[in-house]
GUVONU-425766 format. One record per residue (C-alpha): residue in three letters; y, z, x. Coordinates in steps of 0.25 Angstrom, whole numbers, plus 5000, padded with zeros to 4 digits. Example, Ala and Ser with C-alpha at 12.3 -4.5 7.8 and 13.67 -1.06 7.14 Angstrom:
% GUVONU-425766
ALA498250315049/SER499650295055/
//
This chain:
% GUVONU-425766
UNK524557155735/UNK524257035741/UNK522757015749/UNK522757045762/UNK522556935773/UNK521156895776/UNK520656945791/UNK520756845801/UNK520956825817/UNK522756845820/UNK523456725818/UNK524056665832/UNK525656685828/UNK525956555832/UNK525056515820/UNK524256415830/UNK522956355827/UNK521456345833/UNK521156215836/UNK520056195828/UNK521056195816/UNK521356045818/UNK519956005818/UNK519755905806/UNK521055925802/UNK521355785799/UNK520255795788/UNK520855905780/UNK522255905772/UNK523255995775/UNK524156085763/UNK525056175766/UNK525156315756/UNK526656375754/UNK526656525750/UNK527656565741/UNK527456725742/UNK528356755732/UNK528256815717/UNK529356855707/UNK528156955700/UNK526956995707/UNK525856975696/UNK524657085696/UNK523557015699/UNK524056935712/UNK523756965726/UNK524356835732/UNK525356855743/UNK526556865735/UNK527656955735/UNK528856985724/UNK530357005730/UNK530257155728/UNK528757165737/UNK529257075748/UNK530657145752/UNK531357105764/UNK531056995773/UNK530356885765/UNK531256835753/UNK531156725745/UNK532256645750/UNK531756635764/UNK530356615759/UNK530456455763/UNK531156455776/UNK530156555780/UNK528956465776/UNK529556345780/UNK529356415796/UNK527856435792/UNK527856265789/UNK528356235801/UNK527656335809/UNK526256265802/UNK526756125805/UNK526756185819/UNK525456255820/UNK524756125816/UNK525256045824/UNK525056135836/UNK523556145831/UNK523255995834/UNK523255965818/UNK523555825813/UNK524755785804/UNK524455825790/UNK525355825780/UNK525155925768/UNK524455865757/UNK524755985748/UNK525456115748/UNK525656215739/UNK526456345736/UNK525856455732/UNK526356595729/UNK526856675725/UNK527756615716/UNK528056485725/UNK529356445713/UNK529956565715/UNK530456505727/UNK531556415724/UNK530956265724/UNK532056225735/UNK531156325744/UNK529756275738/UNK530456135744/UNK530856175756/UNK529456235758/UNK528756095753/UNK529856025764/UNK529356105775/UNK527956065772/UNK528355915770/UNK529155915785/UNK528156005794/UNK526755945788/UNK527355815779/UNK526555805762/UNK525555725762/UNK525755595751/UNK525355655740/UNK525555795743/UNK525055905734/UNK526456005731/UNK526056125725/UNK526856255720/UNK526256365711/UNK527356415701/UNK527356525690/UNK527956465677/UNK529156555677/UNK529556505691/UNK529956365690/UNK530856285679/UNK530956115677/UNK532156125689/UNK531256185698/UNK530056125697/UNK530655995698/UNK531456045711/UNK529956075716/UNK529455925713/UNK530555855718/UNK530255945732/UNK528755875732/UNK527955995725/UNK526955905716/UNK526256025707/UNK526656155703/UNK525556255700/UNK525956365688/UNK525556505688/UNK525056495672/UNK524056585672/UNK523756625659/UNK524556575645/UNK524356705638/UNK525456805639/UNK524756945642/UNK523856875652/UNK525256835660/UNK525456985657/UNK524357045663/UNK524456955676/UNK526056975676/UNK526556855676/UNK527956825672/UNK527856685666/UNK527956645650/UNK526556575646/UNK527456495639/UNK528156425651/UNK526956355656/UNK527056235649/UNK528656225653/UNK528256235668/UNK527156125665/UNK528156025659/UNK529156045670/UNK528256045682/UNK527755915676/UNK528955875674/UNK529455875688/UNK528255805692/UNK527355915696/UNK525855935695/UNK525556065686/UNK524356165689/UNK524256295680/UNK523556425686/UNK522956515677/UNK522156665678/UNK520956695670/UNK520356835669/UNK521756915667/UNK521457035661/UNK521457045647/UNK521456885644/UNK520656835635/UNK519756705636/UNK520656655623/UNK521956695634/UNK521356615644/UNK521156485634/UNK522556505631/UNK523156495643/UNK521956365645/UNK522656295634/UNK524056335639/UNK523756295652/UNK523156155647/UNK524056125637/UNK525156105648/UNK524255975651/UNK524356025667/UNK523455945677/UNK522656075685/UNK522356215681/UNK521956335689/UNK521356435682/UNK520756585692/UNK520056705688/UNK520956815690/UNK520656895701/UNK520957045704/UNK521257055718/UNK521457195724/UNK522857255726/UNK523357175715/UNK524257265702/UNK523157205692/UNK521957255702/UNK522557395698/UNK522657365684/UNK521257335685/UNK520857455693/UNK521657555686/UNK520957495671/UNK522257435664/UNK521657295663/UNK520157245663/UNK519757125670/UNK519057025663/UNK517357005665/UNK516756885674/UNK516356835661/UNK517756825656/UNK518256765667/UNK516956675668/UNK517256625652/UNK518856605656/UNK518556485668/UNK517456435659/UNK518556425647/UNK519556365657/UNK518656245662/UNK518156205651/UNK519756205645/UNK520256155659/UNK519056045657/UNK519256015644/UNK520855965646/UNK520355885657/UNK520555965670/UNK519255985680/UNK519056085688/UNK519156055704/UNK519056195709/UNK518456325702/UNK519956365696/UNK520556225696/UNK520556105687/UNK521455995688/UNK521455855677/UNK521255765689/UNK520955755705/UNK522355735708/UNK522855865700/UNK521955955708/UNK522756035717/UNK522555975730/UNK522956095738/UNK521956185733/UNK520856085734/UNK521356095750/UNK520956235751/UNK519656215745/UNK519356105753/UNK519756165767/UNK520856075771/UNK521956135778/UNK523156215773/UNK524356285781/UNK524956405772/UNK526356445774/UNK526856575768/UNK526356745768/UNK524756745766/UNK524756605766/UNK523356545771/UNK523056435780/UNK521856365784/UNK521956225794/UNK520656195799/UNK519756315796/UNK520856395802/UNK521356505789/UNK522656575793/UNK523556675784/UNK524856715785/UNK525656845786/UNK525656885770/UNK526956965769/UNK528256865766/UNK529056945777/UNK528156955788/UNK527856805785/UNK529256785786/UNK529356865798/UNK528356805807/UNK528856655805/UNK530256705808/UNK529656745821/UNK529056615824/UNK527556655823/UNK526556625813/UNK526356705800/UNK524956675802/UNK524256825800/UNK522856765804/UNK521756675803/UNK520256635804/UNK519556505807/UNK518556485796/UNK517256435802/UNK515756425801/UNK515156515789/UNK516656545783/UNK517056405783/UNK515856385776/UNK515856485768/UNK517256435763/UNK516956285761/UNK515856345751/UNK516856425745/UNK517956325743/UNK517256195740/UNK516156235730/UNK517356285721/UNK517756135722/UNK517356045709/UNK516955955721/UNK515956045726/UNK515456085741/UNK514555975746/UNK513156035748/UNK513055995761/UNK514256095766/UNK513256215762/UNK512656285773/UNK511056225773/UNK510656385769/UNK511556375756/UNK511256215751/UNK510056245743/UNK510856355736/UNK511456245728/UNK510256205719/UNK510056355715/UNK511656355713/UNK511556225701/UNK510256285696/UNK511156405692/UNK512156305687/UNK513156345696/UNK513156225704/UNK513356065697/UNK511956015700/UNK512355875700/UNK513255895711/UNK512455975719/UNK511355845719/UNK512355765723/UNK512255685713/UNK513655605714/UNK513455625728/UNK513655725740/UNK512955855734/UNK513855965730/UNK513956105726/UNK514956105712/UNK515156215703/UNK514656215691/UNK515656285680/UNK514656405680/UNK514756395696/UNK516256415696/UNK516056525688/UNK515056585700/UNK515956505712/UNK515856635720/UNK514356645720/UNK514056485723/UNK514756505737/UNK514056635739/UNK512656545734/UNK513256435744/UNK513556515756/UNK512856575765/
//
């Protein structure tokens, strides 16, 4: 079962926005984040807002997914101009899911068009869309390039057959190098998405699906823990005692293995689950998130934030449908992020940063936290001095491993 949506003030149902929002915002980039809520299998041990055909019903199907989006484009284009925001034009977007390809790429197109005529791309633009590898062949991914996507995210997760089986995924370990080739082929950027911590994978599986993964010679990995969220088919496989999940420990040794592998075959890591070969192969869209910037996000669930201002949508595909046929905002509520919470959430995003958190933005109470935090070895000392410059507080590899208690040590 999907999580519910957070608590908040109610959204105004014309979706406008405080003034305040536009402050600075000529100083921040602006990406857009298109949700594709769509699944052909629901897999066990997800709790995104996705829905199979059988689940959704009547109301909200597949074929009038983009027309019903494209209203919510318009509508932001709307909304931010009303709100006294500048001109900007996207300088990423990404589609998310869901299984964004199980669209046909002809709607993905019209969707990345809608972007493009209400907001304009940015030279250079960023054009993402995640994929599972049994979703897209040469035809399509080619179709997708030609449109102005510029990366293609795969769903590998793991390269070892009853690991795919425990986390019910439908897609041939063996295809992942096909997909590779052809999204390469059309001229695509190629990032692969694994889970550690399945239960019952060993740490030789995890090496496995490693070399797999970096045997396709792919630019930037993404590797998670998995994490059990409540309400989910494996969250009852776990209570009821017909699978085991693995120890801190384990989980601990599996990211050590996958950076030192990752380092090893030249990709470095930029955020606490990412690695990418160079700058330019980071995935810029993300690195928005954890920098603040602002994002408008169109689709069921789908969050938004523009100038300390976080909004979320309507989560179900028919009542989403339903609200923009009326005209009104499928904005379910939202919250101005201020004070101690923003705070607390620069802390949180930017010290996962292989740039670090300048230690300046601490809070004065917190700042000489960071000398007890490098004599644990969790924080780089050189960095920390300043010793290439401004003074930062950057993870060690050990850190990453405790990310979660540095902010609590950094917060107030």
């Amino acid at each position: 079962m999907p999580p519910a949506l957070p608590d908040g003030e109610v959204a105004p149902d014309d979706g406008s926005l405080p003034a305040s929002a536009a402050e600075g915002a000529g100083a921040r980039a602006f990406g857009v984040y298109l949700h594709v809520p769509f699944c052909t299998v629901r897999c066990g041990y997800c709790d995104f807002n996705t829905y199979t055909a059988v689940e959704l019903g009547g109301g909200a199907s597949q074929a009038s997914y983009a027309d019903t989006a494209l209203r919510e484009i318009d509508l932001g284009g709307r909304v931010l101009r009303e709100a006294g925001l500048p001109e900007r034009a996207a300088s990423t977007v990404f589609v998310g899911g869901g299984t964004p390809t199980v669209l046909p790429p002809g709607d993905l197109a019209r969707l990345l068009e809608g972007v493009r005529a209400t907001w304009g791309l940015a030279p250079g633009a960023e054009v993402t869309t995640e994929a599972n590898p049994d979703s897209v062949t040469p035809a399509s991914l080619a179709e997708l390039a030609r449109a102005g996507f510029t990366r293609v995210s795969f769903g590998m997760q793991s390269a070892v057959p009853h690991v795919l089986a425990t986390l019910e995924r439908t897609h041939d370990p063996a295809r992942i190098p096909d997909v590779v080739r052809w999204a390469r082929d059309a001229g695509l950027q190629v990032s692969l998405d694994l889970i550690y911590g399945t239960p019952g994978e060993s740490l030789d599986d995890w090496r496995t699906s490693l070399d797999v993964a970096l045997a396709t010679g792919v630019d930037h990995v993404s590797a998670y823990a998995l994490v059990v969220e409540q309400g989910t088919k494996m969250a009852a496989q776990v209570r009821r005692g017909t699978i085991s999940l693995p120890s801190e420990d384990d989980q601990a040794a599996k990211y050590e293995l996958a950076d030192e592998a990752l380092t090893a075959a030249g990709l470095h890591w930029y955020e606490v689950s990412n690695w990418a070969r160079t700058d330019a192969d980071r995935c810029r869209h993300n690195l928005a998130y954890w920098r603040g910037d602002d994002w408008w996000g169109v689709g069921p669930g789908a969050h938004s934030h523009v100038g300390g201002v976080r909004w979320w949508n309507v989560k179900h595909p028919r009542a989403y449908a339903d609200r923009l046929g009326a005209g009104l905002s499928p904005a379910a509520g939202r919250e101005v992020v201020v004070g101690e919470s923003a705070q607390l959430e620069r802390v949180m995003l930017g010290v996962r940063l292989a740039e670090g958190l300048p230690v300046g933005e601490l809070s004065p109470t917190t700042r000489p936290v960071v000398a007890g935090l490098v004599a644990d070895g969790l924080l780089d000392g050189r960095a920390a001095l300043g010793v290439d410059g401004t003074r930062r507080a950057v993870l060690t590899r050990r850190g990453r491993l405790l990310a979660d208690a540095v902010v609590r040590a950094l917060t107030d």
